[in-house]
N, C-alpha and C positions, 0 to 999 in steps of 0.2 A: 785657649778656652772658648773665647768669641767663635773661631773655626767650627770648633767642636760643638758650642749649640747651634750652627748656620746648616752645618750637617746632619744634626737629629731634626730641624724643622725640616729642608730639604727632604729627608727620607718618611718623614711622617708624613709628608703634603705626599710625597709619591705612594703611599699605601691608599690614603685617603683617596687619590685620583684613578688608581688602579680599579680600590673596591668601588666608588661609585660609577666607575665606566661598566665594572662585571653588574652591576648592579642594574644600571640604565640598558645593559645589552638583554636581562635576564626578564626585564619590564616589556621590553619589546619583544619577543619571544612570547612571551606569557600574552601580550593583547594578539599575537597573532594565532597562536594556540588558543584563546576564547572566541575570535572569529572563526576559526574551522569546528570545533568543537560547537558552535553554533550552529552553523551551516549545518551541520550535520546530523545534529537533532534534527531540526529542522525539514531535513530531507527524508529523515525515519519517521516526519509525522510527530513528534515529540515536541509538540507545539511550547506545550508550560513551562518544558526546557530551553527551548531556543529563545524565547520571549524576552527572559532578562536581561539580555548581552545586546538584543537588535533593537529594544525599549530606549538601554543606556546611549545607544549610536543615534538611534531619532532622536533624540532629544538635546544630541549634538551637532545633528544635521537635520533638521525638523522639514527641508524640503528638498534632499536628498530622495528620488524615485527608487532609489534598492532600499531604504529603510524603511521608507513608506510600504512598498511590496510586501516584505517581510513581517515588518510589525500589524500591516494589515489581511493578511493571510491567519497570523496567530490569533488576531483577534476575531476574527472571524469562526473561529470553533472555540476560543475559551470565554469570550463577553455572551452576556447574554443577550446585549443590543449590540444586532449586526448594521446598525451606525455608526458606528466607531472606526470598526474592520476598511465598511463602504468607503468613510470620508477617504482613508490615507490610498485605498486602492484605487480610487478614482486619480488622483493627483500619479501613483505611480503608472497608471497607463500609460505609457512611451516605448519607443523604441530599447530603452538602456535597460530594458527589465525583460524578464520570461513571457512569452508569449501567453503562457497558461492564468497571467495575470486578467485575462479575458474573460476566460472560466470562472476563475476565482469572484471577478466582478458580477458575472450572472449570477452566482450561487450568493450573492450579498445584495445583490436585484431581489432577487427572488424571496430569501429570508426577507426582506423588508416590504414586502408585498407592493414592489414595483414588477408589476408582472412582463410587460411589452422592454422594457430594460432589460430584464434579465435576459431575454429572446435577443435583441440585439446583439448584445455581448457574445453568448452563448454562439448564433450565427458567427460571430467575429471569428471568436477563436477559433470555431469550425473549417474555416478560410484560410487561418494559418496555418492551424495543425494540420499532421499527418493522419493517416487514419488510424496506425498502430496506437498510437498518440488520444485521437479522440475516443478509441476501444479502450483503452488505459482509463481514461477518464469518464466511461461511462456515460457520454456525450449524449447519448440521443433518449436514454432515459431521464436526462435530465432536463432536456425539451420537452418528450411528455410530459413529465410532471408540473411544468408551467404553463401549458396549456391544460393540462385539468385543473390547475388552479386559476387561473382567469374564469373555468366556466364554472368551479365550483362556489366562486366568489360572487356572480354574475346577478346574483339573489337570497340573501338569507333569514332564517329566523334566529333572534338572539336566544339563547335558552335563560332560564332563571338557576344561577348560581349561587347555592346555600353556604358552601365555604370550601377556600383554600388551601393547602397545607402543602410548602415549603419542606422536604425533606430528606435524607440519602436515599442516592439510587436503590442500595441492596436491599433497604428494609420500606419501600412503599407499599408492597403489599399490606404491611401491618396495617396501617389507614381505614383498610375493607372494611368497615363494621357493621354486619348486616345480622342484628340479634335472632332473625325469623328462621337463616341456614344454620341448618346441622352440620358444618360442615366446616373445612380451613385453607386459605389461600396461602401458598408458599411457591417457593422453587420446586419445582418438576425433581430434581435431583433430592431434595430432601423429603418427597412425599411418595418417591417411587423407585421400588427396589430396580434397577435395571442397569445396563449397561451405559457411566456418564458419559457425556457425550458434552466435549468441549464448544461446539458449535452453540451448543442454547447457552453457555455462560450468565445470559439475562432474558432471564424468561420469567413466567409465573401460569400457575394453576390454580383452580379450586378442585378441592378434596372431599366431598360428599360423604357421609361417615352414619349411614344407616344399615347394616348389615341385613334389616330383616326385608330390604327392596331389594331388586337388579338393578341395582346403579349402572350408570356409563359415565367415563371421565373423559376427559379430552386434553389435551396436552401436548407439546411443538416436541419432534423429534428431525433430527438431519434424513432426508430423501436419501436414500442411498443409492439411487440411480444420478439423480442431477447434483446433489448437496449441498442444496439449500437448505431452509426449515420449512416442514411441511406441519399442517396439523395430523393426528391420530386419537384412536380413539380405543378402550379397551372397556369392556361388561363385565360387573358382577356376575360369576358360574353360582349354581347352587349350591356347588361346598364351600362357597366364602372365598375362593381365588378369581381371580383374573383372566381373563383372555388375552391371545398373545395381539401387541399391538396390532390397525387394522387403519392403514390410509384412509381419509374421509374422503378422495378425491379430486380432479381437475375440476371440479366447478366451481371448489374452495378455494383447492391449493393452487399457486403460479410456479411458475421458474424463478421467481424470488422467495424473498422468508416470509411467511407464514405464522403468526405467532400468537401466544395468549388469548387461545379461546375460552369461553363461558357461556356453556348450555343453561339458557332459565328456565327458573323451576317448572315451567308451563311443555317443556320435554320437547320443547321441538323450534325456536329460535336460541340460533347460535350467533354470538358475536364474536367477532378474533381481530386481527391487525394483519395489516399486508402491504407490501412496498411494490406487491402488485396492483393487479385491475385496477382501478384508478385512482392513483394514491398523487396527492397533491406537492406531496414532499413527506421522507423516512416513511414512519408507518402511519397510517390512514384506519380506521374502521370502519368495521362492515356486521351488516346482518344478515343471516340469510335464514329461511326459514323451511323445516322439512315437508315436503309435502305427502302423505300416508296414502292420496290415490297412485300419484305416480314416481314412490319411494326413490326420492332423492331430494335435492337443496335447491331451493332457486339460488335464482342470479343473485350475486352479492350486490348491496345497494350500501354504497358511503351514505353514514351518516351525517356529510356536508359539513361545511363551515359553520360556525368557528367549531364546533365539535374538535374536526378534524381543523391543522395548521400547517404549514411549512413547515413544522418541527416533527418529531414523534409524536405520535397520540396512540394508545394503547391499553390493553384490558379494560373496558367496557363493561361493567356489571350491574345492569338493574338489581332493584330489592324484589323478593316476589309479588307483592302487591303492583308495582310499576310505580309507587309516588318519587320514587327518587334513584340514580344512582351513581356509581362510583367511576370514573377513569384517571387516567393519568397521562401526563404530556412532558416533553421537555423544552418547553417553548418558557423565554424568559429565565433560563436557568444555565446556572455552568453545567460541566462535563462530570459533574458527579453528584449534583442534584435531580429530584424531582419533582414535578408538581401533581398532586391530588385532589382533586376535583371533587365538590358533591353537586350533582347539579338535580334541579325539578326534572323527572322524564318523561312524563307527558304535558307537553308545552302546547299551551294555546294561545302561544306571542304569534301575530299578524305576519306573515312573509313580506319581508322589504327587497324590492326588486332593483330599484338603483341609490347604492351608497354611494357616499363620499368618502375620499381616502383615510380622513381621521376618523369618520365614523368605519372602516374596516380595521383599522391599528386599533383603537379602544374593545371592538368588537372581539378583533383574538387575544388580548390578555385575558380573557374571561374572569373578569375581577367578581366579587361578592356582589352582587345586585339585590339580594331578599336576605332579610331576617325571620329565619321563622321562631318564631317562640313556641311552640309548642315540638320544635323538634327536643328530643332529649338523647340526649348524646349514651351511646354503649358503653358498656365497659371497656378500658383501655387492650386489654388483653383480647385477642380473637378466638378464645379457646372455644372449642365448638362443647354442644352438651354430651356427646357420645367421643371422645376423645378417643381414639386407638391405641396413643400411645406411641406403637411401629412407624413406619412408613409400609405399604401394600406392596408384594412381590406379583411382578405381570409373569405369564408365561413366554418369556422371549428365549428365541438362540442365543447361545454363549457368545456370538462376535457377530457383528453387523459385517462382517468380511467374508465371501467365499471365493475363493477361486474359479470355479464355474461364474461368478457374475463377470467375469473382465470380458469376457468375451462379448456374453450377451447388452452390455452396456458397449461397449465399441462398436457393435452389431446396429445398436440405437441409432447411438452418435451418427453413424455413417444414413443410416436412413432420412434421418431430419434434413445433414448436408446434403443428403441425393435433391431433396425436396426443395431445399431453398437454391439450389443452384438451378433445377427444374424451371421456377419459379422466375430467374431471374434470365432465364432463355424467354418463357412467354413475356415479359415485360419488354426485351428486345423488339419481338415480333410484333409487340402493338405498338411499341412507338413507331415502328417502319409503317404503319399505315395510317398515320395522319398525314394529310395532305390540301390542298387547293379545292378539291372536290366534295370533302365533306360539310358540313354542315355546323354551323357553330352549337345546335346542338347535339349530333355525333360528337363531336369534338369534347364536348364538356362530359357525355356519356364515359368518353373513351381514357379522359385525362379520371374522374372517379373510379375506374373499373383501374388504371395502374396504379392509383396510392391505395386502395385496397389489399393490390398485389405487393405493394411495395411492404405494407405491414405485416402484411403476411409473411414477407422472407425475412424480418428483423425476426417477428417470434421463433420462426423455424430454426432461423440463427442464432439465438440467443439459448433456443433449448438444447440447440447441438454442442454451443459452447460449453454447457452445463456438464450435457453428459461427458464431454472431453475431460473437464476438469475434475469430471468422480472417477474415469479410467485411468487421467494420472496417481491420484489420490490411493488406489487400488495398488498403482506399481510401489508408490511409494510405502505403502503398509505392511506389503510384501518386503519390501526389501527391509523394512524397521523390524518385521519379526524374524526374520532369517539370520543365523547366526554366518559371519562370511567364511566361506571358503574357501579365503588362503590364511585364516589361522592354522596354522601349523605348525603343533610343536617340534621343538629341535632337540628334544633327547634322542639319546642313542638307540632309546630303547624305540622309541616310533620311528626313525629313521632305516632300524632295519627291515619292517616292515614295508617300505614305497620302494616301487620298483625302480631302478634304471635303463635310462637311455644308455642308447651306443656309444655315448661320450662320457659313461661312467657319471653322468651328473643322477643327482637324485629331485625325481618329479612325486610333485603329491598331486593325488589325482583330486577332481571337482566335481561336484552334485550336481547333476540337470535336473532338476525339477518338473517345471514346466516352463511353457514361452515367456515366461517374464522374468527369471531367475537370469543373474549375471555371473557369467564364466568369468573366472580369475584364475590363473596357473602361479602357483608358486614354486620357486626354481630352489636349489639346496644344493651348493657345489662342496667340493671338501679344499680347495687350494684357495687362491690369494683371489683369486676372477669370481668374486662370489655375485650369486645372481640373484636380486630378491621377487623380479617381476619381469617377464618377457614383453606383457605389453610396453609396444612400444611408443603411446601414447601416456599411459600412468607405471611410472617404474622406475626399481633402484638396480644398479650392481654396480660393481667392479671390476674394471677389467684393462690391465697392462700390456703392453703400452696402450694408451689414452686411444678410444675408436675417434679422436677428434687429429686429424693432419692440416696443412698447410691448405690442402687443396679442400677440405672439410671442418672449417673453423666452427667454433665455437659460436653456435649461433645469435643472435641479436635481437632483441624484440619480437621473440615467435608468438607466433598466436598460438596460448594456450588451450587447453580441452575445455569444452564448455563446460561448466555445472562450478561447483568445489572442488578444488585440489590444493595439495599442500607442498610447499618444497622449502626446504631446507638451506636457507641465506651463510654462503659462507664465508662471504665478507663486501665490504665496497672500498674500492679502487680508483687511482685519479688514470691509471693506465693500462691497456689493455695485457691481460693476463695468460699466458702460455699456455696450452690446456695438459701441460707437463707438469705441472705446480698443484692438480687437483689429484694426484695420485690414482688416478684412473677412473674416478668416480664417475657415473653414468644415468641418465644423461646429465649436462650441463648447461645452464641458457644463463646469459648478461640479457640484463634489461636495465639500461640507460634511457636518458630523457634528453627533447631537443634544446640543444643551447646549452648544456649540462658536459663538463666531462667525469662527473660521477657515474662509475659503471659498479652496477649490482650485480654478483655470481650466484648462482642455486643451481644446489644441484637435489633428484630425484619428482617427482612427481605421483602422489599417491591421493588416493582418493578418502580415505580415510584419518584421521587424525592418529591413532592408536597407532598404523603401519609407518607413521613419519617418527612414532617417540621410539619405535623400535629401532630406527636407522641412526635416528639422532647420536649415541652413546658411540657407535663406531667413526662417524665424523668425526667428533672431539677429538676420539685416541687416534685420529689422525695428524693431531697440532689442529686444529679449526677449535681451538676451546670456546669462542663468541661468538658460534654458527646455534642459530636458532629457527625456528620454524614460524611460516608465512602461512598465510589463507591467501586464498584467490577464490572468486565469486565473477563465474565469464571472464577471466582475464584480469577483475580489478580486486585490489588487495582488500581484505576486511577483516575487523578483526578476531582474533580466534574464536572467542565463545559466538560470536554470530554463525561463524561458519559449522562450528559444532550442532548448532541448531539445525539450521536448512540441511546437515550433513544424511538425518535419517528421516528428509521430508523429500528426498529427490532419487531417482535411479541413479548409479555410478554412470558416469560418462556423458550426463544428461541434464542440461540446464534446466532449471524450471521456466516457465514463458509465463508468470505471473510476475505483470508489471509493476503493480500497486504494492506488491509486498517485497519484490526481490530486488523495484531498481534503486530503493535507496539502500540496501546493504552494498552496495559496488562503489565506494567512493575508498579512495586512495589518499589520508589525508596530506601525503606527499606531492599530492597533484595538483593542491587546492593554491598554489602560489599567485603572489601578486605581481604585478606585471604591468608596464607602462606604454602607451600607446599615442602615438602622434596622428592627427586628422586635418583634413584639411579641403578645399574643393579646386578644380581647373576648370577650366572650360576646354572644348576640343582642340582648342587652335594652342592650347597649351600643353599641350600632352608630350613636345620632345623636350619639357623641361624633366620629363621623366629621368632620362639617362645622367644629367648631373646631378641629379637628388640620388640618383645609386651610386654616383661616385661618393659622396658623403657617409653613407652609412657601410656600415659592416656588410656580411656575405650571411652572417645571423640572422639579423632581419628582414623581415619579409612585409613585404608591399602588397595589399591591396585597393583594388580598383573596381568601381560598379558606378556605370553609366545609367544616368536618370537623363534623361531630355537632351542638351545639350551640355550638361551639369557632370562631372568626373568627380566621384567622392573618394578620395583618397585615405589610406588607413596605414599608417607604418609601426607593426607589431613584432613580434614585443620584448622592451627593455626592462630590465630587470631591476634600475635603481633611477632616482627620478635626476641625479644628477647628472648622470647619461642620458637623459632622454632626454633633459631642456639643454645640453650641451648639442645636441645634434639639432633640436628645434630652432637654434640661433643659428647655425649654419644654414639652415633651410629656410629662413622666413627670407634673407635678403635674395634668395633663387625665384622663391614663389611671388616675391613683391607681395604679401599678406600675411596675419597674425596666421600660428600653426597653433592647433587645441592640445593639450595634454591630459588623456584619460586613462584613468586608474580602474583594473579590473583583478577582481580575485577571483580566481577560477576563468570564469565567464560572466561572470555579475557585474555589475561597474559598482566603485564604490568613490567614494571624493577623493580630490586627489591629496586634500591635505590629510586625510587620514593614513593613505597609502603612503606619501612622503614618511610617516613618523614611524611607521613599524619598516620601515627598509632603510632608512637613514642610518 
């Protein structure tokens, strides 16, 4: 009996010790899974996302440099004091964090109107980065912008602000309340019949609603040359319609956006927002006004600080009298707020020519400073007194897309890069004639005459980049409205209709359109060698015996076709697989990892999602029942519905080269492991301690080495669990006669090593 309960505690303790080991293994899992899944966000810009998981780790490692990086990046676009962001980003400046954290710190300089900081940094990262790198990041427009804010800062007038209003992005318009206009501010999309156009997503216009005038409206639509936002503008006809939109021009519009213009009632100053001409930071405002001798706008002229901030500032609308008027800003707000301004607009405050830094900080929150009592506040609603009702139908074409523009926009493109590469031959030839001879003022002559030149090739290039990006945009529209040309159905009855080749196979023939259209052949055999796609680059068939031999294996880590592609995972294996065993399937590729004997098989390679669910069903009934379908994005895996997206924004075969948007869908969360590393220094005369520290470790890891001065900094990467890796570091410390570091990295990131200990343990 005693026996008998010794055995049911025994076997209860062993369930209880099982389920909390499954238990403890499924907890770690899960923190490793909420760091990738972090990471990841994070890398898609999904800032509110990533925040929670990297908030809970700073606050467990509060002087950890990757938490601070992290947490101080998110904060930097979700607080509304970029204070916060600054403090942790300053402490993560080091070597163990992303170089980009440079950037990041200029653009939190800059937000806090430390302007000569943000310059510094901004240079720093310059220095590290590469230039794909600094073109990714929009580098040199980000210098501009803090040098027009240093000079727009350099002297200001405070304006008199009557009040504030705190409120959602979507609905600020509503705020407008100008009882004198006939008229209503909304979204461009809700007051105009026209083709939406996803690019203005957050815009706004005023809507003018007197029929018995010839009105003109104004309003952002996408450039369809460069595809930007540009302003336009459309006239009351005498039967009550529309004209078909009509560009206001280069004197307005930049190679950036454009946006939220308002013509006053006085017909001929307009004000808009622009993240061009000399915009301090996002959008900026501007006036310009038309002139009827020599029909056209002057020069836009910023409305100056604090008007304008570091933040957005945007739509601009005096009342028509001019005592007062309305803008908006997102300075001091989250990512989903706005602030509404009413401020006095003609200001007779004194120009203050040198502030002091608190006096510039109080200056751009633009707090209430006047009560007026005798303002009396509108009705809440902005209904105009001539209501329409409708929204107004413009006469536009049915699709902002023709076929004749690819050319003529490539045509462009190619002219601007002829100019800036022109450009950048004379800059050659004048630096070759500075010399001993000249004169220190030649010399200063000749150095203003290159940065002149030098500005000149950024704009050249930056308009060329533009129009590149509406030519791609073009292929990709084209390809989104074309139905593909290897659906082919496989009834009998369409079957006997496509001719055959000499080998009795059946080919369905393909649409040439024009130059931008993608040839696909799809193949139709009747026997067991079925063929679904000849390219030999994107394609499926079958074909016995195996085209894969001895002397022709099965290939290993190939470099896939750039853009999206799908293949079809038919298992993973601790050893390498026969290409006998895949029943002929074609082609085939293992992609393994180093230090891994997990090896991945797929087979087929398609460009489309739909032509992989078609294959899919004959794999199964081949025994593969747990064979399922991959994305790849350049080579690295993503997951499906991402890839479905980018899938009809790209040509087949053809990567997109948009950094900012494409390179965080390319992560592998299989990639993102954690990994342990030993560090340590020699000096030169120490260096044949080399060969017995390689007798100690594996043939796995790998040794690096990089020479500072006399100084040998040693790095031995990487071990995969931390018990191995302080087991080798006790071997090495009595070789090297000094302590050896042990560092923890996920991915590439460093993270503490007692964290990295608990999820690999």
């Amino acid at each position: 009996m005693v026996q008998r309960f010794l055995n049911l505690i025994f076997c209860f303790s062993l369930i209880l010790l099982v389920t909390f080991s499954v238990i403890a293994q499924e907890k770690k899992a899960t923190d490793l899974d909420e760091l990738k899944d972090a990471h990841i966000n994070f890398k898609n810009k999904d800032y509110s996302k990533a925040y929670g998981y990297f908030q809970k780790m700073y606050e467990q490692y509060p002087k950890d440099p990757t938490y601070n990086y992290y947490t101080g990046v998110c904060l930097l676009f979700l607080e509304k004091n970029p204070e916060k962001g600054l403090k942790r980003l300053r402490l993560a400046a080091t070597n163990d964090v992303p170089d980009d954290v440079y950037f990041y710190l200029g653009l939190a300089y800059h937000n806090s109107y430390f302007f000569d900081d943000a310059l510094k940094n901004y240079n720093w990262f310059e220095k590290k980065a590469s230039k794909n790198k600094a073109k990714e990041y929009d580098l040199q427009n980000h210098i501009n912008k803090t040098i027009n804010a240093k000079s727009l800062t350099s002297s200001i007038v405070i304006p008199v602000v009557i009040s504030k209003i705190n409120i959602k992005r979507d609905s600020f318009h509503e705020q407008y309340i100008i009882p004198e206009l006939e008229g209503k501010f909304g979204h461009r999309n809700r007051l105009i019949k026209s083709q939406i156009d996803s690019t203005t997503g957050f815009s706004a216009m005023y809507m003018p609603n007197n029929p018995e005038r010839n009105e003109v409206i104004y309003y952002s639509m996408r450039n369809d040359k460069r595809g930007d936002l540009d302003i336009y503008k459309s006239t009351r006809k005498a039967d009550g319609t529309w004209s078909e939109p009509e560009n206001v021009g280069d004197i307005i519009n930049t190679p950036f956006d454009d946006n939220f213009p308002y013509l006053h009632s006085d017909g001929s100053s307009l004000y808009f927002a622009s993240k061009g001409h000399y915009s301090m930071g996002g959008y900026d405002i501007y006036r310009t006004v038309w002139s009827w001798e020599k029909k056209q706008w002057s020069k836009p002229e910023n409305l100056g600080f604090p008007i304008n901030s570091t933040s957005d500032d945007f739509f601009f609308v005096p009342s028509p009298d001019e005592k007062y008027a309305f803008l908006s800003s997102s300075r001091d707000c989250t990512v989903e707020e706005l602030n509404v301004y009413r401020i006095k607009y003609i200001n007779d405050n004194p120009q203050i020519e040198q502030i002091s830094y608190n006096e510039l900080i109080i200056a751009s929150k633009l707090e209430i400073n006047l009560v007026d009592k005798n303002d009396q506040k509108a009705e809440k609603n902005n209904k105009p007194k001539n209501d329409q009702g409708e929204f107004i139908k413009l006469e536009t074409k049915d699709s902002f897309l023709f076929k004749s523009e690819y050319d003529s926009i490539l045509n462009e493109a190619m002219k601007y890069q002829l100019r800036a590469d022109s450009l950048k031959w004379v800059i050659d030839s004048k630096r070759s004639q500075f010399g001993d001879s000249q004169t220190e003022e030649q010399k200063k002559k000749l150095s203003n005459e290159l940065i002149q030149l030098e500005s000149s090739i950024y704009s050249m290039q930056k308009i060329a980049d533009q129009l590149y990006e509406r030519v791609r945009e073009i292929e990709q529209l084209n390809l989104a409205n074309k139905t593909s040309s290897y659906e082919v159905k496989q009834e009998k009855s369409n079957l006997e209709s496509i001719p055959k080749n000499k080998n009795n196979t059946l080919v369905a023939k393909t649409n040439i359109n024009d130059s931008i259209s993608f040839r696909q052949i799809e193949q139709i055999n009747n026997n067991d060698n079925e063929v679904v796609n000849e390219n030999p680059e994107v394609s499926f068939y079958i074909k016995t015996p195996s085209v894969y031999t001895a002397k022709k294996p099965i290939p290993t880590n190939e470099k896939l076709p750039k853009g999206i592609v799908y293949m079809i995972q038919l298992g993973a294996f601790n050893s390498v697989k026969s290409p006998d065993s895949f029943h002929g399937f074609t082609p085939i590729s293992c992609i393994t990892k180093q230090g891994s004997n997990l090896r991945k098989y797929y087979t087929g390679k398609f460009l489309q999602l739909k032509d992989a669910e078609k294959v899919l069903p004959k794999i199964k009934a081949k025994g593969y029942k747990d064979a399922y379908i991959v994305a790849f994005n350049n080579g690295k895996v993503i997951p499906i519905n991402d890839a479905t997206k980018l899938e009809t924004k790209q040509p087949p075969g053809n990567a997109s080269e948009n950094l900012t948007s494409n390179s965080t869908n390319q992560i592998d969360p299989d990639e993102l492991l954690i990994q342990f590393t030993l560090k340590f220094e020699l000096t030169n005369q120490d260096t044949v301690l080399l060969d017995k520290i390689k007798i100690q470790i594996s043939d796995k890891a790998k040794i690096n080495k990089e020479l500072k001065g006399n100084i040998l900094f040693i790095s031995i990467e990487w071990f995969v669990s931390f018990e191995e890796t302080y087991a080798i570091k006790k071997k090495l410390e009595p070789i090297v006669n000094k302590e050896i570091e042990i560092h923890a990295f996920f991915g590439e990131i460093k993270i503490p090593v007692d964290q990295a200990r608990k999820m690999t343990h």
